[in-house]
PDB file as gemmi writes it, atoms N, CA and C in Angstrom:
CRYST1    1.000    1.000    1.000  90.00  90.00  90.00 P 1                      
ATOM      1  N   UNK A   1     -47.477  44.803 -60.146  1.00  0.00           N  
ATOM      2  CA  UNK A   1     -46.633  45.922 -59.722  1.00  0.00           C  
ATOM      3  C   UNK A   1     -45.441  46.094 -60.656  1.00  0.00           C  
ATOM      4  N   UNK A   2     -45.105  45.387 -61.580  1.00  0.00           N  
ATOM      5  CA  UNK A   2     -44.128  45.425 -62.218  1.00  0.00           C  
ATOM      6  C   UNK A   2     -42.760  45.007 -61.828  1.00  0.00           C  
ATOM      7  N   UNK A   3     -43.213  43.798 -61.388  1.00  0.00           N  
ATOM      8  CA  UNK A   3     -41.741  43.565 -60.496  1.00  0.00           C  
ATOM      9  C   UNK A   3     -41.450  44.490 -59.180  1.00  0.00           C  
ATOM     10  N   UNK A   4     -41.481  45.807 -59.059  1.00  0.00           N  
ATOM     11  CA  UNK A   4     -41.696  46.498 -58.193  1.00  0.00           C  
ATOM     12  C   UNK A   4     -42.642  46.467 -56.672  1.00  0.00           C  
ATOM     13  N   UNK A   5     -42.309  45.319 -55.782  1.00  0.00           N  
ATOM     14  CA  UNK A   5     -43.427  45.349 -54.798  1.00  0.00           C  
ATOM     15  C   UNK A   5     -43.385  46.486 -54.149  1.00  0.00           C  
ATOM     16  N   UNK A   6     -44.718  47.323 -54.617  1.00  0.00           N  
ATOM     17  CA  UNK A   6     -45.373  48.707 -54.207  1.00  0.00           C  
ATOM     18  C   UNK A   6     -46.783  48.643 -54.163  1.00  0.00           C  
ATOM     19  N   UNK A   7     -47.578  49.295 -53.253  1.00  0.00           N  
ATOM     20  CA  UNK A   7     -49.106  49.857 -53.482  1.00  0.00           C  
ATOM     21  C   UNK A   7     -49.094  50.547 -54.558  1.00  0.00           C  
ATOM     22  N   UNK A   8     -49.712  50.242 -55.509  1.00  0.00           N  
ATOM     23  CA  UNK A   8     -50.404  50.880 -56.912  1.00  0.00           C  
ATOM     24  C   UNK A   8     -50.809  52.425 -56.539  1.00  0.00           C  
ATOM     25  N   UNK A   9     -51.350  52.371 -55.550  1.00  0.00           N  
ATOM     26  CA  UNK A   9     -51.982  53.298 -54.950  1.00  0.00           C  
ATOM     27  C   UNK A   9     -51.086  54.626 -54.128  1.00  0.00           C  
ATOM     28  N   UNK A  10     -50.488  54.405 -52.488  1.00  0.00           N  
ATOM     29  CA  UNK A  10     -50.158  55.054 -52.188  1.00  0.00           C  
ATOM     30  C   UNK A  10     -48.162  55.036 -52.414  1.00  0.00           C  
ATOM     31  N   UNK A  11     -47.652  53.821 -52.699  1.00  0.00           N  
ATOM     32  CA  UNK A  11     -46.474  53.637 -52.911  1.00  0.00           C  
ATOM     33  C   UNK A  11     -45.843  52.827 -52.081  1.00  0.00           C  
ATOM     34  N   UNK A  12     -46.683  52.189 -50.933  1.00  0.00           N  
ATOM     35  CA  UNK A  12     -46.339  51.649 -49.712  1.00  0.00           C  
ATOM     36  C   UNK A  12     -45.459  50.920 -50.746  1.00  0.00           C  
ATOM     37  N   UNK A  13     -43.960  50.519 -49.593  1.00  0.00           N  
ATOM     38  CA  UNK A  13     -43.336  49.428 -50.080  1.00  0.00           C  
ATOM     39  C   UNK A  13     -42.367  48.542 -49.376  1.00  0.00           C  
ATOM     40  N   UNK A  14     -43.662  48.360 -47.946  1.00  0.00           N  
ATOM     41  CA  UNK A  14     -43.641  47.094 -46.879  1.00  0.00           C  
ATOM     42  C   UNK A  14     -43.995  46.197 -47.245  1.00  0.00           C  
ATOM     43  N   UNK A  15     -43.084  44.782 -47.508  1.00  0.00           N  
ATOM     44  CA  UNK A  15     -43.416  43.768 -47.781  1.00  0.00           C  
ATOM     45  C   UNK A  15     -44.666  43.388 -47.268  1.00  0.00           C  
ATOM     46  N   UNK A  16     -45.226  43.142 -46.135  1.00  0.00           N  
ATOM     47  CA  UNK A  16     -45.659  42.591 -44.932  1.00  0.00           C  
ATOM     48  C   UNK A  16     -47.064  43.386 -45.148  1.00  0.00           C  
ATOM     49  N   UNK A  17     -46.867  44.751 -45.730  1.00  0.00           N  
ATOM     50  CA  UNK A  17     -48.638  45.504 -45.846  1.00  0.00           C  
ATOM     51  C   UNK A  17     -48.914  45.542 -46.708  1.00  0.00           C  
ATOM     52  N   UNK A  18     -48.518  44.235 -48.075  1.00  0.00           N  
ATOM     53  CA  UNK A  18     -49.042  44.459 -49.399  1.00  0.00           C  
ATOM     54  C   UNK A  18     -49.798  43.020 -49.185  1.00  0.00           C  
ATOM     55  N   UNK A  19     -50.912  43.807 -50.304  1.00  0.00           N  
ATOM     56  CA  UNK A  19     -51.914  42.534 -50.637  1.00  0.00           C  
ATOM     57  C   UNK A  19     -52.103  42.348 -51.919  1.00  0.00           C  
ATOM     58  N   UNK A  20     -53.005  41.275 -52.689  1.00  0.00           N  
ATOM     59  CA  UNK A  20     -53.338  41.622 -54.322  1.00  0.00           C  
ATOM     60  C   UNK A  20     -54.604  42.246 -54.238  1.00  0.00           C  
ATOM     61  N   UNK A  21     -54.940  42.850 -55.062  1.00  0.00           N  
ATOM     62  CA  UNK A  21     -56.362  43.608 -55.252  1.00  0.00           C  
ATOM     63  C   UNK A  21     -56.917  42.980 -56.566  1.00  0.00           C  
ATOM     64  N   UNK A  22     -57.883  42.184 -56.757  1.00  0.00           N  
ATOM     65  CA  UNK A  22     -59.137  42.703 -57.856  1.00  0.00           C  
ATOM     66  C   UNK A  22     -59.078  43.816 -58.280  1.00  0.00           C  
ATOM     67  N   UNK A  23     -58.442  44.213 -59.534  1.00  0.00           N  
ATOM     68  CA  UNK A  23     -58.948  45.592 -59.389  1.00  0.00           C  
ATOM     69  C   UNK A  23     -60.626  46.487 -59.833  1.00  0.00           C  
ATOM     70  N   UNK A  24     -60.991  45.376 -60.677  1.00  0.00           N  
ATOM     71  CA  UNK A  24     -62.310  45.908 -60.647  1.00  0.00           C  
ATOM     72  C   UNK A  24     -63.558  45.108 -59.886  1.00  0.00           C  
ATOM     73  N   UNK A  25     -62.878  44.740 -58.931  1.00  0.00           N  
ATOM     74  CA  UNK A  25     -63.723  44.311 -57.699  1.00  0.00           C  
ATOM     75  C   UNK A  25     -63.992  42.543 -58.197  1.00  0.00           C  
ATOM     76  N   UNK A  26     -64.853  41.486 -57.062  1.00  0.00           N  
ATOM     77  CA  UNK A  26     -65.073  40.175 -57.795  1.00  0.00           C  
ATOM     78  C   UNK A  26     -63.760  39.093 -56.767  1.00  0.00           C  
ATOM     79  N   UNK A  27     -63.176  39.569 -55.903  1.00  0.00           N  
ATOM     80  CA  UNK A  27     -62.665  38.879 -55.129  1.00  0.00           C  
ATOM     81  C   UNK A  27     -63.247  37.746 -54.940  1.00  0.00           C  
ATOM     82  N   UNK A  28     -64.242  38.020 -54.203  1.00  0.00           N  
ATOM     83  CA  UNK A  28     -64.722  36.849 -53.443  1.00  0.00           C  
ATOM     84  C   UNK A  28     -65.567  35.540 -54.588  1.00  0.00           C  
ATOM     85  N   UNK A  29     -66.025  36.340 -55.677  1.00  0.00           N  
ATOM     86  CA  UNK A  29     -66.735  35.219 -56.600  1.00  0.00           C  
ATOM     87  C   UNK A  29     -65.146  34.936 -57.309  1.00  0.00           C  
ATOM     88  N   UNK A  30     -64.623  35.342 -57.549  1.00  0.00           N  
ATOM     89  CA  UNK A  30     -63.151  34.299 -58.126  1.00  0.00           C  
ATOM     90  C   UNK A  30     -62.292  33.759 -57.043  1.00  0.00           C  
ATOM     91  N   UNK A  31     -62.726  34.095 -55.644  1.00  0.00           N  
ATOM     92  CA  UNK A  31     -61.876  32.604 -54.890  1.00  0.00           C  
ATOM     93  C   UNK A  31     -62.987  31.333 -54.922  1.00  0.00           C  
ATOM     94  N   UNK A  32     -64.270  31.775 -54.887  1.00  0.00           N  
ATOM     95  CA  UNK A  32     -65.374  30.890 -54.962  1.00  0.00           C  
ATOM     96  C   UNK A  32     -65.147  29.800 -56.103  1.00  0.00           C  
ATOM     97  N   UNK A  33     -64.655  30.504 -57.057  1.00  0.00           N  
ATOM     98  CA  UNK A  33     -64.800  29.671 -58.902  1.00  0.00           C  
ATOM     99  C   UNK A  33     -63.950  29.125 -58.503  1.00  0.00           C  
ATOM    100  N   UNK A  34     -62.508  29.331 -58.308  1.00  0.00           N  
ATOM    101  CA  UNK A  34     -61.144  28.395 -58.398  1.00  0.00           C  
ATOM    102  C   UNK A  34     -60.953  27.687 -56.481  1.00  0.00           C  
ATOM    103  N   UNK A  35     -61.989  27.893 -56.052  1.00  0.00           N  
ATOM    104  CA  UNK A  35     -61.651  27.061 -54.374  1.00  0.00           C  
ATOM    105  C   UNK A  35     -60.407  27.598 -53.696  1.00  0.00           C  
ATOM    106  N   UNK A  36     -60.133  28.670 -54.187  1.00  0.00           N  
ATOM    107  CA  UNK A  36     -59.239  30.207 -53.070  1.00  0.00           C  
ATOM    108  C   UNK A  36     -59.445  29.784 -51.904  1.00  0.00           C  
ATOM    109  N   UNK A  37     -58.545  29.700 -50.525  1.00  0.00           N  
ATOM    110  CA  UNK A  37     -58.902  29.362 -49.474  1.00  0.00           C  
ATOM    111  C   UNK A  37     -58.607  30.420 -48.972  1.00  0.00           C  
ATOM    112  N   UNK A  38     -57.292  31.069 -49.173  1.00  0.00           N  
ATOM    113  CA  UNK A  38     -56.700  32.145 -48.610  1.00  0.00           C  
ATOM    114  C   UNK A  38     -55.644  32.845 -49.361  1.00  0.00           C  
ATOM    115  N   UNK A  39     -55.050  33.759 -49.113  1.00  0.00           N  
ATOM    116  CA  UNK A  39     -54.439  34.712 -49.757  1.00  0.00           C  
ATOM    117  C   UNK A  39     -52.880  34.178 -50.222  1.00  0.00           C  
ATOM    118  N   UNK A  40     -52.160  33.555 -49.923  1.00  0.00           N  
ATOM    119  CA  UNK A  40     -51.333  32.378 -50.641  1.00  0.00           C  
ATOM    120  C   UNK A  40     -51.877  31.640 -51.653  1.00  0.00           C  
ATOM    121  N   UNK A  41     -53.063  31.166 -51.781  1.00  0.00           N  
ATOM    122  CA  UNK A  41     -53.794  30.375 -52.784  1.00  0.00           C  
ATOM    123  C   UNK A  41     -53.705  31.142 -54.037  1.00  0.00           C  
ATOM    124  N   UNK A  42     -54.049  32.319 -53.427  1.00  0.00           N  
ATOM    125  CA  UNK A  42     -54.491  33.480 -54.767  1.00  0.00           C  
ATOM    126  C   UNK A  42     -53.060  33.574 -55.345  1.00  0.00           C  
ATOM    127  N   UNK A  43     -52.275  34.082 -54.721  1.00  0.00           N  
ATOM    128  CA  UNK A  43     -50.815  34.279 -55.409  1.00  0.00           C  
ATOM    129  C   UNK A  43     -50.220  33.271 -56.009  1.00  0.00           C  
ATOM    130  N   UNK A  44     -50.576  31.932 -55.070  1.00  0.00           N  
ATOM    131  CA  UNK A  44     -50.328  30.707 -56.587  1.00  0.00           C  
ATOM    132  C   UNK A  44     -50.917  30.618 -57.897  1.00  0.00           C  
ATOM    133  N   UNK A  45     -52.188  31.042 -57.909  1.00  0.00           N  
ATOM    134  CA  UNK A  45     -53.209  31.285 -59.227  1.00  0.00           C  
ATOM    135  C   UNK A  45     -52.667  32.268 -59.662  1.00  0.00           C  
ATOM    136  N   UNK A  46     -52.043  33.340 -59.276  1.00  0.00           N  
ATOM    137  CA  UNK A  46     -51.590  34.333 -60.121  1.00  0.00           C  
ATOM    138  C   UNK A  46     -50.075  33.877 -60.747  1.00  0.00           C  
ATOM    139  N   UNK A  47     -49.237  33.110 -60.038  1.00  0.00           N  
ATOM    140  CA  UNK A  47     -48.177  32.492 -60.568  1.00  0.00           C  
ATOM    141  C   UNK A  47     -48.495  31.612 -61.937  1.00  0.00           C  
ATOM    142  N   UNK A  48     -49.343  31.044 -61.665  1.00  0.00           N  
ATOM    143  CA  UNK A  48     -49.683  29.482 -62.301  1.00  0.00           C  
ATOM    144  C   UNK A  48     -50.508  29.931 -63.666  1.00  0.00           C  
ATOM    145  N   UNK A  49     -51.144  30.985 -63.719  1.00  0.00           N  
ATOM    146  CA  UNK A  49     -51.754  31.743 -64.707  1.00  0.00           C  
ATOM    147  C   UNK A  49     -50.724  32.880 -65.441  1.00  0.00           C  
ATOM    148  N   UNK A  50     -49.744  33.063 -65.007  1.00  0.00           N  
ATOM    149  CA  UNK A  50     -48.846  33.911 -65.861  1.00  0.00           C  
ATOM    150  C   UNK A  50     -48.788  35.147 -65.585  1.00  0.00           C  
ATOM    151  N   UNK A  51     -49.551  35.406 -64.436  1.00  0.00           N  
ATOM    152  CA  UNK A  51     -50.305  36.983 -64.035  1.00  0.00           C  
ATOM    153  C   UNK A  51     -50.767  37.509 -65.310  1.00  0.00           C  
ATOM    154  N   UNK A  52     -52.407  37.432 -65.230  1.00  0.00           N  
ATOM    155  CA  UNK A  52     -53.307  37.871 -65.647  1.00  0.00           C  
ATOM    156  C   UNK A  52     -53.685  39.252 -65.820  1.00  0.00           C  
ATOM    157  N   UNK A  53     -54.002  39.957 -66.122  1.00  0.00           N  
ATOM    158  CA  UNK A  53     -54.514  41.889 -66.426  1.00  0.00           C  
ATOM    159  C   UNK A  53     -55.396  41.442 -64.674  1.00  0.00           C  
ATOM    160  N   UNK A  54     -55.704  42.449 -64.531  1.00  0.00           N  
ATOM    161  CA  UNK A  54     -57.096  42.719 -63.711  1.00  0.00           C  
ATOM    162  C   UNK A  54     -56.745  42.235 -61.990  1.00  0.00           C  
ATOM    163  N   UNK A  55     -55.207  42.482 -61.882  1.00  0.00           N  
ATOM    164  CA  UNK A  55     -55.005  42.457 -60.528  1.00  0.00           C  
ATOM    165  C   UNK A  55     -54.015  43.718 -59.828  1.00  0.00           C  
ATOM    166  N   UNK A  56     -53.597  44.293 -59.200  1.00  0.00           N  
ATOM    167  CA  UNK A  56     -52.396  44.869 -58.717  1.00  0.00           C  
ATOM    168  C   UNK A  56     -52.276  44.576 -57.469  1.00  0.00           C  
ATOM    169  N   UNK A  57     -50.982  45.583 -56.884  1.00  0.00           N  
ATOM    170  CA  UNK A  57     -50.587  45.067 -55.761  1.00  0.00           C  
ATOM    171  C   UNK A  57     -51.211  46.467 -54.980  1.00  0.00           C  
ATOM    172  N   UNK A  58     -51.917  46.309 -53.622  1.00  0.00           N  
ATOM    173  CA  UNK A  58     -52.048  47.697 -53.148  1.00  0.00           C  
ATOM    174  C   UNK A  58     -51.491  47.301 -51.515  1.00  0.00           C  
ATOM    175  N   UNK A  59     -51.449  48.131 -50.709  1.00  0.00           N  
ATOM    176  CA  UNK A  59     -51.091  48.016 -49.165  1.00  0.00           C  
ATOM    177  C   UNK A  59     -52.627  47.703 -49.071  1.00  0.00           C  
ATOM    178  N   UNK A  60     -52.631  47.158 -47.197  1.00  0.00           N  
ATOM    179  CA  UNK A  60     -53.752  46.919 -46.781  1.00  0.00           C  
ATOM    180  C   UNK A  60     -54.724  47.727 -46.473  1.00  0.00           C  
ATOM    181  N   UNK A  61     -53.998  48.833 -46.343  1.00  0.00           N  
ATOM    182  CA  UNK A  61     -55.225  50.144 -46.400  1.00  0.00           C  
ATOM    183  C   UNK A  61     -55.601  50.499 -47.232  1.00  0.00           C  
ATOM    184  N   UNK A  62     -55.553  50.885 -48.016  1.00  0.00           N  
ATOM    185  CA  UNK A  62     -55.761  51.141 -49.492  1.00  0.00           C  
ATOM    186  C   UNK A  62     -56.693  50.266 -49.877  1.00  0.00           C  
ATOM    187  N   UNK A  63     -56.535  49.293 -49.830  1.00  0.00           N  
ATOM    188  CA  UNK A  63     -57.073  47.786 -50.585  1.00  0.00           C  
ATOM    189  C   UNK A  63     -58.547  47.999 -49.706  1.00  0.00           C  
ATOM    190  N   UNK A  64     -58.690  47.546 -48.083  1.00  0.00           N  
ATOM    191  CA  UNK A  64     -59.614  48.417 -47.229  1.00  0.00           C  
ATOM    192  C   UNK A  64     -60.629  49.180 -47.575  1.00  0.00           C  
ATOM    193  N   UNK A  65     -59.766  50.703 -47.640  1.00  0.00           N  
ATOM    194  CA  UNK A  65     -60.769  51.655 -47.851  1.00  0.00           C  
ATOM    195  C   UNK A  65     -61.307  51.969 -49.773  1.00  0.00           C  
ATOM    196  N   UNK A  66     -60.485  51.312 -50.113  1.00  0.00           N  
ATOM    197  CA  UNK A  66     -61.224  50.955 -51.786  1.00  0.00           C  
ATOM    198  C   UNK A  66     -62.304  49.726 -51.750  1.00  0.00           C  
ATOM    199  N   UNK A  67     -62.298  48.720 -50.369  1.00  0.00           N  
ATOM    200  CA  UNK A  67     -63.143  47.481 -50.327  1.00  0.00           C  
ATOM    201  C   UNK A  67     -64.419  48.337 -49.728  1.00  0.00           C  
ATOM    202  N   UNK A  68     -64.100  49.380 -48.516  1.00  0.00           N  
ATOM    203  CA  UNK A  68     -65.208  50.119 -47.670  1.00  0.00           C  
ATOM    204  C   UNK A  68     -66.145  50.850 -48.616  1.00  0.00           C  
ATOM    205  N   UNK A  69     -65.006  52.121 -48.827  1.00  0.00           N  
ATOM    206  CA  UNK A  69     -65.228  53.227 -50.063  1.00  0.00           C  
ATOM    207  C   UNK A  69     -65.596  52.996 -51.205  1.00  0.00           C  
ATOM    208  N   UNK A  70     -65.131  52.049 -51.925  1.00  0.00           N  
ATOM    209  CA  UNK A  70     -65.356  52.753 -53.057  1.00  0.00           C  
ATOM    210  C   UNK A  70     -63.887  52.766 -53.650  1.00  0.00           C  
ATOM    211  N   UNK A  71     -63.479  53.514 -53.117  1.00  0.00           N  
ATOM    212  CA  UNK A  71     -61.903  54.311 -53.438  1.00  0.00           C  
ATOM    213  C   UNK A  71     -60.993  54.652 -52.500  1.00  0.00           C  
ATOM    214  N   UNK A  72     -59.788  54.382 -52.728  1.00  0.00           N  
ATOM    215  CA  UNK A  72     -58.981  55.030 -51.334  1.00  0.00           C  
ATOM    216  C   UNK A  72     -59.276  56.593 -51.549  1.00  0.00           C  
ATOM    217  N   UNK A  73     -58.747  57.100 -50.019  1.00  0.00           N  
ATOM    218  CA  UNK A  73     -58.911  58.857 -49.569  1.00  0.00           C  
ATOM    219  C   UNK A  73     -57.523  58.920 -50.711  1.00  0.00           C  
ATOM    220  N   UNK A  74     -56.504  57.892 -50.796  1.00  0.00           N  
ATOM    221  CA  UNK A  74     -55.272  58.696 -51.661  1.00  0.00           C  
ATOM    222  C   UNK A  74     -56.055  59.509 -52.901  1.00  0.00           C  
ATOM    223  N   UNK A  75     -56.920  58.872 -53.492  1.00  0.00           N  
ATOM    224  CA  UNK A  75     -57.439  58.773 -55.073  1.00  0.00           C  
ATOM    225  C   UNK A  75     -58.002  60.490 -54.963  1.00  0.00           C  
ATOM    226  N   UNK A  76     -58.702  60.157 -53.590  1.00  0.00           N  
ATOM    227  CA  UNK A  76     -59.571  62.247 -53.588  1.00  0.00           C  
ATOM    228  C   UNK A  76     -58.638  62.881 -52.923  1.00  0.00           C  
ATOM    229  N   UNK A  77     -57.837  62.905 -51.906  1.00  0.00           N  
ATOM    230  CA  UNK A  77     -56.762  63.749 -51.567  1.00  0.00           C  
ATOM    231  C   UNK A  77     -56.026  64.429 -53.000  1.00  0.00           C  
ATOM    232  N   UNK A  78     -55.380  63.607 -53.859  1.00  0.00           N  
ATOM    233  CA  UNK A  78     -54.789  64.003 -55.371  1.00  0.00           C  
ATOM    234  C   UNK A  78     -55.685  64.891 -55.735  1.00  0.00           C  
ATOM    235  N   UNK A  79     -56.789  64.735 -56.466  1.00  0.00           N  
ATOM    236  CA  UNK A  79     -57.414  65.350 -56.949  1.00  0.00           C  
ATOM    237  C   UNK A  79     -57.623  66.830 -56.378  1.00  0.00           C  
ATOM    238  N   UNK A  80     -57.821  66.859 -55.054  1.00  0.00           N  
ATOM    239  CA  UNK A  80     -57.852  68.347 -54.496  1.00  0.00           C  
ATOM    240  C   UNK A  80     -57.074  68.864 -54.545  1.00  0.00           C  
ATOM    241  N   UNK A  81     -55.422  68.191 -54.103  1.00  0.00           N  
ATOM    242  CA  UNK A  81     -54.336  68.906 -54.129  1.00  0.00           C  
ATOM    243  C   UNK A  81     -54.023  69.162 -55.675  1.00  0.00           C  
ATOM    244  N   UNK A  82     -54.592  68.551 -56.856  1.00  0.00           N  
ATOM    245  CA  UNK A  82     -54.194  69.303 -57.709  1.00  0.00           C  
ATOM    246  C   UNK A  82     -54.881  70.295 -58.105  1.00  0.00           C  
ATOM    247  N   UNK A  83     -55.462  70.360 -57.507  1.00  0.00           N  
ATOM    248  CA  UNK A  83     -56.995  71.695 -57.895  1.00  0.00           C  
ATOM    249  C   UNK A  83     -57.134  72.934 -57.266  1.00  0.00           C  
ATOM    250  N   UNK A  84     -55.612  72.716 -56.207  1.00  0.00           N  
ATOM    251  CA  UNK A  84     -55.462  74.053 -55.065  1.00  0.00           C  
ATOM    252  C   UNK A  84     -54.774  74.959 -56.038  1.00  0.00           C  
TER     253      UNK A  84                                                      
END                                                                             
């Protein structure tokens, strides 16, 4: 996030509804590789590694409906509204 704790995504910037994201997906096989137990674990690996490319910060919805979807609704909402 850039120092900035925000959703990448919609801008959320509740401590408490941010998570890290994979961003190109692979969560679950990189808590598997490094023995990730839970979501504190991960943020130590991201400390302890220097923060690495290939993560951001998103809210829990977002993170969600990009895990459900595909993509958050923010990503196609934009797009229409710029197309009105």
């Amino acid at each position: 996030s850039g120092g900035e704790p925000k959703c990448a995504c919609c801008g959320e910037m509740t401590y408490e509804f941010l998570c890290v994201d994979h961003i190109h997906g692979g969560g679950v096989k990189h808590r598997k590789k490094f023995g990730i137990t839970c979501a504190a674990g991960t943020t130590r690996w991201l400390y302890k590694n220097e923060f690495p490319e290939g993560f951001q910060i998103l809210c829990h919805n977002c993170n969600m409906a990009k895990g459900f979807y595909g993509e958050c609704p923010h990503k196609r909402l934009s797009v229409v509204s710029i197309g009105e």
